[in-house]
PyMOL commands that place a pseudoatom at each C-alpha (Angstrom):
pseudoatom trace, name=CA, resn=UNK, resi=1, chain=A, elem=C, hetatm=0, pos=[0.000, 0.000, 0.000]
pseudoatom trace, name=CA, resn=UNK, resi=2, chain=A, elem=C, hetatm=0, pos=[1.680, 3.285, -1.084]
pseudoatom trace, name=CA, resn=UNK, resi=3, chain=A, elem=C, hetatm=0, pos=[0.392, 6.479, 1.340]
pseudoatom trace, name=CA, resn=UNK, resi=4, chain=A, elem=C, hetatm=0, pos=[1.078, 9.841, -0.586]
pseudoatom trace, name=CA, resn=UNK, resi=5, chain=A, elem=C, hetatm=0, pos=[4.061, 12.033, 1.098]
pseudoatom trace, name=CA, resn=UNK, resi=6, chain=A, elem=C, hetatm=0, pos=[1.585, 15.056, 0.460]
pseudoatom trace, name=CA, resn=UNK, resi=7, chain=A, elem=C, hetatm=0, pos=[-2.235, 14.400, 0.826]
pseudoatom trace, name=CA, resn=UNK, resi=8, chain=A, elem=C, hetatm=0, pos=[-1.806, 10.977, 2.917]
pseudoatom trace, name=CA, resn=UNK, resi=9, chain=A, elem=C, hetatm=0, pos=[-3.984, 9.315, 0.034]
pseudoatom trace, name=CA, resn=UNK, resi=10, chain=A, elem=C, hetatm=0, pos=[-3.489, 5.833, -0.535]
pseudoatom trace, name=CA, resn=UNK, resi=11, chain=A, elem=C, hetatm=0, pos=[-3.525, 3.384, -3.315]
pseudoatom trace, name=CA, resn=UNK, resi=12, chain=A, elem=C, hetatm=0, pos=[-2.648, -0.453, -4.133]
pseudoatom trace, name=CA, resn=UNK, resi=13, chain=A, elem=C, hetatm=0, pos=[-1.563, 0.075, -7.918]
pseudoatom trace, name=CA, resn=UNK, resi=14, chain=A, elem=C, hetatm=0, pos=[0.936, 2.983, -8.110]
pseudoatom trace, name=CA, resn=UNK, resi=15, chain=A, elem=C, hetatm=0, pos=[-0.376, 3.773, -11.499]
pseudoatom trace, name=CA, resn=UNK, resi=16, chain=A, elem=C, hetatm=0, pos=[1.290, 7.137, -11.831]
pseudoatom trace, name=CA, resn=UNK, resi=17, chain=A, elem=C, hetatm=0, pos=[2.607, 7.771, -8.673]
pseudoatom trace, name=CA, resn=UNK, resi=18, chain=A, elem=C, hetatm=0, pos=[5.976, 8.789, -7.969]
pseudoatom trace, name=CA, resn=UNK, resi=19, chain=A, elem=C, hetatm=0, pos=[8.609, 7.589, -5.652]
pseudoatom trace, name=CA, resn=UNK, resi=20, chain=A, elem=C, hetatm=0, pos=[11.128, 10.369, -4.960]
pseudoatom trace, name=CA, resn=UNK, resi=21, chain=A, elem=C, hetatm=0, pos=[14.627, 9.018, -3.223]
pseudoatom trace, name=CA, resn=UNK, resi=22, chain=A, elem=C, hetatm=0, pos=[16.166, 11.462, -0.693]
pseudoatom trace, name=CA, resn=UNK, resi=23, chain=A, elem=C, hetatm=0, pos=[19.866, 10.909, 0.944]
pseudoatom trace, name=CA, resn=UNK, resi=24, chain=A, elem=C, hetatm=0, pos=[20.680, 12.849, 3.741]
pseudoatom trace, name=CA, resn=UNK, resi=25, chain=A, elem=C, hetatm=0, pos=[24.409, 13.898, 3.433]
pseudoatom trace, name=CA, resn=UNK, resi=26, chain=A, elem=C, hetatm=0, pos=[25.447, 14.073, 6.559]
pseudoatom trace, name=CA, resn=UNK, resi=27, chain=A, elem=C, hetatm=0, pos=[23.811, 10.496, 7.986]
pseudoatom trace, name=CA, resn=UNK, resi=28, chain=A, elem=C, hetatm=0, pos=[24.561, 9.282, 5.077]
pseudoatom trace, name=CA, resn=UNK, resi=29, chain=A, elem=C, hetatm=0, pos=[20.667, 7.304, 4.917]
pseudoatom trace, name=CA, resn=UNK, resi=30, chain=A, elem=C, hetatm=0, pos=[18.901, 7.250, 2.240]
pseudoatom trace, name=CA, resn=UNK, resi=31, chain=A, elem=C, hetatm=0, pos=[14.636, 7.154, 2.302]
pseudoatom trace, name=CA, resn=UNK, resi=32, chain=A, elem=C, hetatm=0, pos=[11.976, 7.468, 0.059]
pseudoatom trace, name=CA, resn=UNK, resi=33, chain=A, elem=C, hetatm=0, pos=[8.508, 9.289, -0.599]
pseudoatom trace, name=CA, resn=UNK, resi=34, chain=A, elem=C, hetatm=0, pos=[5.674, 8.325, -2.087]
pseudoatom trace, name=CA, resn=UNK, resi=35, chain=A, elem=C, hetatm=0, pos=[3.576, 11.086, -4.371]
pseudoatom trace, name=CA, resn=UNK, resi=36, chain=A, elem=C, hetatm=0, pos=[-0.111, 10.104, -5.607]
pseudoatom trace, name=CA, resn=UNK, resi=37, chain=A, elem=C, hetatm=0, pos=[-0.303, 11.848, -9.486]
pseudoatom trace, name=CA, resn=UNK, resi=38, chain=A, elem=C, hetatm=0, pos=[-2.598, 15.446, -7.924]
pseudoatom trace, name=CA, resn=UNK, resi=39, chain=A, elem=C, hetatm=0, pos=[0.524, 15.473, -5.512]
pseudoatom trace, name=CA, resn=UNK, resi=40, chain=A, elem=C, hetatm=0, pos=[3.500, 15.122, -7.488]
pseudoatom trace, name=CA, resn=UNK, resi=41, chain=A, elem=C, hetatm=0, pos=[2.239, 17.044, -10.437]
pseudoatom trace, name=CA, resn=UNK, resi=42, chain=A, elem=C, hetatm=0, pos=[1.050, 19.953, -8.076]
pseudoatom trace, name=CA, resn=UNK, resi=43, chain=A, elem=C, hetatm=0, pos=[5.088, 19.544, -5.952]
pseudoatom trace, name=CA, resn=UNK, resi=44, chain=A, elem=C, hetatm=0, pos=[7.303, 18.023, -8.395]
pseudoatom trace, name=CA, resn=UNK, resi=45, chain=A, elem=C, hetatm=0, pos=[6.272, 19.362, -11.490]
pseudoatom trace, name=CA, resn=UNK, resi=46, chain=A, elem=C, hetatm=0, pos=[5.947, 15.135, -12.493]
pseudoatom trace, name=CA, resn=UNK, resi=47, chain=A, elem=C, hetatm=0, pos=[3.183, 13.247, -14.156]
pseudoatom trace, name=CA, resn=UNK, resi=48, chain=A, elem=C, hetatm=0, pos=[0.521, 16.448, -15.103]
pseudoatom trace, name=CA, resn=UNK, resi=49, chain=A, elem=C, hetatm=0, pos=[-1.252, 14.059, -17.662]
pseudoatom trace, name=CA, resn=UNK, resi=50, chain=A, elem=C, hetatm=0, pos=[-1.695, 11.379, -14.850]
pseudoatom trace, name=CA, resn=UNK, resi=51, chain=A, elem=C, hetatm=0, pos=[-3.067, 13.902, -12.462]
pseudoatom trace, name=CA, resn=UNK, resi=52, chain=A, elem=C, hetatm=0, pos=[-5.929, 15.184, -14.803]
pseudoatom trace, name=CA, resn=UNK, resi=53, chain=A, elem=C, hetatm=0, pos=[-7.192, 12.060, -14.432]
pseudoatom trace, name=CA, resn=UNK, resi=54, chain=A, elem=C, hetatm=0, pos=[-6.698, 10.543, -11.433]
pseudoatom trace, name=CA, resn=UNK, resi=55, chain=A, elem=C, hetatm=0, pos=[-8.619, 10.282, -8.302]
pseudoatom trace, name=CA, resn=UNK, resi=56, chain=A, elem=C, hetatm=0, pos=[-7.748, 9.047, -4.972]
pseudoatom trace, name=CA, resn=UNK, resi=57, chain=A, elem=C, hetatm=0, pos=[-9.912, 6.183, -4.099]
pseudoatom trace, name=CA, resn=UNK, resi=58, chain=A, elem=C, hetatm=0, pos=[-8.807, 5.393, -0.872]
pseudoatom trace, name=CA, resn=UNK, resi=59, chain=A, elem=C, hetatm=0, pos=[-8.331, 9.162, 1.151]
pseudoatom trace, name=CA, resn=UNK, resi=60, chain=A, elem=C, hetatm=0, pos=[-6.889, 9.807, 4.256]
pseudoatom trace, name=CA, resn=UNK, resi=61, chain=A, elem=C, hetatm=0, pos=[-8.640, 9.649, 7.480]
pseudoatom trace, name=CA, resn=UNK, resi=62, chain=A, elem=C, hetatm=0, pos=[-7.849, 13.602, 8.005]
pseudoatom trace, name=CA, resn=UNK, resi=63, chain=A, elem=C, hetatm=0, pos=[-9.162, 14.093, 5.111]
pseudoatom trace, name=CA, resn=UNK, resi=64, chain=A, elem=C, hetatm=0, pos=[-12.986, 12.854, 5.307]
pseudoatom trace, name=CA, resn=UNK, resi=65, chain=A, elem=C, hetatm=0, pos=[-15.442, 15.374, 3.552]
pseudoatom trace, name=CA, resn=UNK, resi=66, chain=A, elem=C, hetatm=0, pos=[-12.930, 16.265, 1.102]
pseudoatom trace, name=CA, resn=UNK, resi=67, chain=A, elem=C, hetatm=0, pos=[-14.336, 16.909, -2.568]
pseudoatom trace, name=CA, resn=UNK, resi=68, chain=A, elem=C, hetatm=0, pos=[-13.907, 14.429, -4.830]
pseudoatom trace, name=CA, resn=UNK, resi=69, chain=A, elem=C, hetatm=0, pos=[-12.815, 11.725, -2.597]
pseudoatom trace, name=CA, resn=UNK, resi=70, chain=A, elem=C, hetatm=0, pos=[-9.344, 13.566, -2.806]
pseudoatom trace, name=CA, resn=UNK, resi=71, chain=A, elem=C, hetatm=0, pos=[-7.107, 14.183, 0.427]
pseudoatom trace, name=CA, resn=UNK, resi=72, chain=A, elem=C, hetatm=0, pos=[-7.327, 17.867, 1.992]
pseudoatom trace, name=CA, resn=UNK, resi=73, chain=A, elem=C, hetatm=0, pos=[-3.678, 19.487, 1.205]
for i in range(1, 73): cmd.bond("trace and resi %d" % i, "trace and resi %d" % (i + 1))
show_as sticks, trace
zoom trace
């Protein structure tokens, strides 16, 4: 299950997300973050053509109420 770094949506296919890997230079330890297609079009400037199209089926708890079925930001 892939949560989204931005939004906390989640999803089971990762059609169109984006996984982002970060090092921290000092530690030396490397992580990554997950972006659902609104999320790393609207950050990242990635995947615009996904995003136009995709909606987050499974939002965050925070989120309940939100349009669309789409996480609050």
């Amino acid at each position: 299950m892939l949560v989204c770094e931005q939004c906390g949506c989640s999803g089971e296919l990762g059609m169109g997300w984006v996984t982002v890997v970060r090092t921290d230079v000092e530690e030396g330890d490397a992580w990554t973050g997950e972006y659902c297609p609104p999320c790393a079009a609207a950050t990242l400037g990635r995947r615009s053509e996904a995003a136009s199209r995709y909606v987050c089926v499974w939002a965050s708890h925070e989120a309940a109420g939100a349009p669309e079925g789409r996480a609050a930001v």
